[in-house]
C-alpha positions in Angstrom: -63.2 -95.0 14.4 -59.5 -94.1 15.7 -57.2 -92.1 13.6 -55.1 -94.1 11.2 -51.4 -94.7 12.0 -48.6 -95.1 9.7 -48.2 -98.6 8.8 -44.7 -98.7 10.7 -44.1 -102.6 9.7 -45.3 -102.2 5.8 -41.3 -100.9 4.3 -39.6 -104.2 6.4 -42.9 -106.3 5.8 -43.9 -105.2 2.8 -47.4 -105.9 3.5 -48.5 -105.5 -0.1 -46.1 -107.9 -1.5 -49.2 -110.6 -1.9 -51.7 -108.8 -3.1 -51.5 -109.5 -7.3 -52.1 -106.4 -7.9 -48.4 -105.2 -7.1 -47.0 -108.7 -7.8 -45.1 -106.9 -10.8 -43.6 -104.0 -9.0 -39.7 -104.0 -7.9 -38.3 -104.0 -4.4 -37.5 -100.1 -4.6 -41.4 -99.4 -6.1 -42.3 -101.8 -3.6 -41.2 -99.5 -0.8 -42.3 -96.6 -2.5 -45.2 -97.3 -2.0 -45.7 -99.1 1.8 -43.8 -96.4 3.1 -46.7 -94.7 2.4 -49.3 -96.6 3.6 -51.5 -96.2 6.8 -52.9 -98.9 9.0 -55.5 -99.8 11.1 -57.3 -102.9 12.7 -61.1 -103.0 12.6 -62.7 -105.9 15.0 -65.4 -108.2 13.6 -68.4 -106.3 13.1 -67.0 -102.8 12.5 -67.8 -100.7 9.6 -64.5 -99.9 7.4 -66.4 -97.0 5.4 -70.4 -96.5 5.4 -72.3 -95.9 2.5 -72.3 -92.3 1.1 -68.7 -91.5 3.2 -65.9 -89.9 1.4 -63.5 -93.1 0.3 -60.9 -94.1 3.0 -58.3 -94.3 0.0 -56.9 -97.6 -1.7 -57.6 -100.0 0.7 -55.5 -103.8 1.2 -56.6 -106.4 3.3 -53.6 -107.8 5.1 -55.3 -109.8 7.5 -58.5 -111.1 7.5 -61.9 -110.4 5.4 -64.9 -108.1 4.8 -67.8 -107.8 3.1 -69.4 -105.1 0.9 -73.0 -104.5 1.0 -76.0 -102.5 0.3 -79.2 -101.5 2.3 -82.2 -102.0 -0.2 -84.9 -99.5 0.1 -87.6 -102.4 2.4 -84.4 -102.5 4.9 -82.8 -105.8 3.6 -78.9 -106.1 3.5 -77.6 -107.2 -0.2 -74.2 -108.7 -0.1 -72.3 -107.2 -3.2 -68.8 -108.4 -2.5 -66.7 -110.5 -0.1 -62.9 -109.0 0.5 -60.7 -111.9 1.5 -57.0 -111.6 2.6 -55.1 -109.7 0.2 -57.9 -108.4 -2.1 -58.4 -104.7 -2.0 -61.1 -102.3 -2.8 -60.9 -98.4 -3.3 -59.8 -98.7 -7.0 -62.5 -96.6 -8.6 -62.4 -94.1 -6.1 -58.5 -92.9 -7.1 -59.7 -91.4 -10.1 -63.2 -89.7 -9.1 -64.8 -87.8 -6.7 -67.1 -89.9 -5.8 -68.4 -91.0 -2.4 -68.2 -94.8 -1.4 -72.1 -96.5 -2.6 -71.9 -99.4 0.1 -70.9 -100.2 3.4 -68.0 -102.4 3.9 -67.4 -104.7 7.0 -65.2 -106.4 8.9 -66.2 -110.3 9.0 -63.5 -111.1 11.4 -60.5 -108.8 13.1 -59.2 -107.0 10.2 -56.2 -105.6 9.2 -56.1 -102.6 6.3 -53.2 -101.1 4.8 -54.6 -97.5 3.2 -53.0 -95.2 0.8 -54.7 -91.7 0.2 -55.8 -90.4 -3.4 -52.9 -88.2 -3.3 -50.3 -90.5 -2.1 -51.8 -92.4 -5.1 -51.5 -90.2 -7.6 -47.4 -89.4 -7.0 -46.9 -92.9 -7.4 -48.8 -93.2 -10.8 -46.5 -90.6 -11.9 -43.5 -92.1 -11.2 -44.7 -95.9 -12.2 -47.4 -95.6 -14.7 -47.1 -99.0 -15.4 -49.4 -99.8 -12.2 -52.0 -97.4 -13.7 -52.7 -100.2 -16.5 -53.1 -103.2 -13.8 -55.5 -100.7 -11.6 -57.6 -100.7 -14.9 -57.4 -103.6 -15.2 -58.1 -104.7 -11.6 -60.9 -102.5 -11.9 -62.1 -104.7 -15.2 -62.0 -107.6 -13.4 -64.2 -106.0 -10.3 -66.4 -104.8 -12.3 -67.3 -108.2 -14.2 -67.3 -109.8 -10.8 -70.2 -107.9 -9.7 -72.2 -108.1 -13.1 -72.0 -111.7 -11.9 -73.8 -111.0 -8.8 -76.3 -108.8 -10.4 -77.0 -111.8 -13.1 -77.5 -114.1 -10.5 -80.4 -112.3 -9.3 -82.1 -112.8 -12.1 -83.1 -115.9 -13.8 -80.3 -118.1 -13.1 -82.0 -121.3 -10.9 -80.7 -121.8 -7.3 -78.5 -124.7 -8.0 -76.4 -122.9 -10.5 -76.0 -119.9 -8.2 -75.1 -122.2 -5.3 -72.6 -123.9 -7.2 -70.7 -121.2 -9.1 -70.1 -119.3 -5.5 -68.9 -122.3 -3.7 -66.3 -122.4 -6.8 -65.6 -119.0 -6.2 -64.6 -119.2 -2.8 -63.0 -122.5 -3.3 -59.5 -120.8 -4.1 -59.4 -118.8 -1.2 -61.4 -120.2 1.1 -60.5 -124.0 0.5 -57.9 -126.3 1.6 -57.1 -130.3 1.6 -58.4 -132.8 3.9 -57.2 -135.9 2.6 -58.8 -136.5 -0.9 -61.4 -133.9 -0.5 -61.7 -130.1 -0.6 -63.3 -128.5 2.0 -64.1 -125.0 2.1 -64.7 -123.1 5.1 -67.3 -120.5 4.2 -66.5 -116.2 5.0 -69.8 -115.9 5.8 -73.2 -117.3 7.8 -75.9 -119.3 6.4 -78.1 -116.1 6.3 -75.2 -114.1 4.7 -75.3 -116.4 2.1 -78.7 -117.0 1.1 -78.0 -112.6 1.1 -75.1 -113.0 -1.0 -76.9 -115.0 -3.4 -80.4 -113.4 -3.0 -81.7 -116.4 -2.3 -84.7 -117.3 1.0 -82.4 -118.8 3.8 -85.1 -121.6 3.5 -84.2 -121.9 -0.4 -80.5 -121.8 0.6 -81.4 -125.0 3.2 -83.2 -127.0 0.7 -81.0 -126.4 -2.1 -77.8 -127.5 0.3 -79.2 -130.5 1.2 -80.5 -131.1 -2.1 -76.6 -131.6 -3.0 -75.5 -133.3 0.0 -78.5 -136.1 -1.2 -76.9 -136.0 -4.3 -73.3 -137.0 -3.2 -72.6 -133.7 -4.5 -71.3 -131.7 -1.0 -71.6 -132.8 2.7 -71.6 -129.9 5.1 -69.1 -130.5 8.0 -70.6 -128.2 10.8 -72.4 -124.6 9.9 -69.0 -123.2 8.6 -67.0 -125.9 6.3 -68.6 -127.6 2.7 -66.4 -130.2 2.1 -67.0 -131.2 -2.0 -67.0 -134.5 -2.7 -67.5 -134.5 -6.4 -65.9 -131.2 -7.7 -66.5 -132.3 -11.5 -70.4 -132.5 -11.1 -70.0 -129.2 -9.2 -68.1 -127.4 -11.6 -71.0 -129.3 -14.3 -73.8 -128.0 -12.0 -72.5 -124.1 -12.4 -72.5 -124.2 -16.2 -75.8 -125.6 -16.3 -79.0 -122.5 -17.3 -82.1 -122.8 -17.1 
């Protein structure tokens, strides 16, 4: 990987100023902490951090997305989290000496903005107040991913299906005339990983809904949801 640069742009762009994490901050905290920042561009593919590296720091997507995963012991990759455009992830590692338990990747040409443990730490002192929304970012993570270990369990494929499509819905989705379609972050095969599902299940299960009226899938990429009540009915609904 090449060495990180300073983030030049970030005190005109302020490259942060989307991320909700910050969305409280004033103009001069706002600086405060892009000047700060480093960037760096990863192409599709590349690893951000591996698993077991020392943490590159508080870490923004700008531009782009990535995934988080884990290598189970039999050599399969488990999805833990995908990182879209202005999400973040780095949190925990601010306030522990811990090195990073998954890989992260870039799903498309990436752009970071990074700001070191230190750099970090000044900025806590002088606006604490952002030390209560890392804490509670870091909630918020952490109930995320209790979600994806829950839907290994017993939860049945329908319900799993459902409830990520509505996850990715707000990011990922857009308006085509009276429908929402959702153009999905990853493969077929990253999803039925994501969801810890047999890509065959994942197959089955889709069409399933598309017979249904539920979803019709426009291509290998876009879901477009053609009956988001029975969806959002379908995610509630346990075995």
């Amino acid at each position: 990987m090449d060495s990180l640069e300073p983030c030049k742009g970030c005190y005109n762009d302020l490259c942060i100023r989307n991320v909700p994490l910050f969305a409280t901050l004033n103009r001069e905290a706002m600086h405060t902490l892009t000047a700060q920042m480093t960037h760096k561009t990863f192409k599709k593919g590349e690893i951000l951090v591996h698993e077991g590296d020392r943490p590159l720091g508080f870490t923004v997507i700008r531009q782009g997305s990535a995934k988080a995963y884990r290598t189970t012991f039999d050599g399969r990759e488990q999805i833990l989290y995908i990182f879209p455009e202005n999400d973040y992830f780095g949190a925990r590692f601010l306030f522990t000496e811990e090195k990073v338990p998954y890989s992260v990747e870039a799903l498309e040409v990436t752009n970071v903005c990074i700001l070191s443990k230190e750099q970090f730490s000044s900025l806590l002192i002088e606006h604490s107040g952002v030390a209560l929304q890392i804490i509670e970012a870091m909630a918020n993570r952490m109930s995320r991913l209790e979600l994806v270990l829950q839907s290994m369990g017993g939860r049945n494929a329908e319900l799993r299906i459902a409830s990520l499509l509505l996850e990715f819905k707000d990011t990922y989705g857009n308006k085509n005339g009276q429908y929402l379609e959702i153009t999905l972050p990853l493969s077929r095969e990253g999803l039925a990983n994501y969801l810890g599902l047999a890509r065959e299940t994942l197959s089955r299960k889709l069409a399933q809904l598309e017979e249904e009226g539920i979803i019709e899938s426009v291509g290998a990429k876009v879901i477009r949801v053609l009956d988001l009540e029975r969806l959002q009915n379908l995610s509630l609904t346990s075995d």
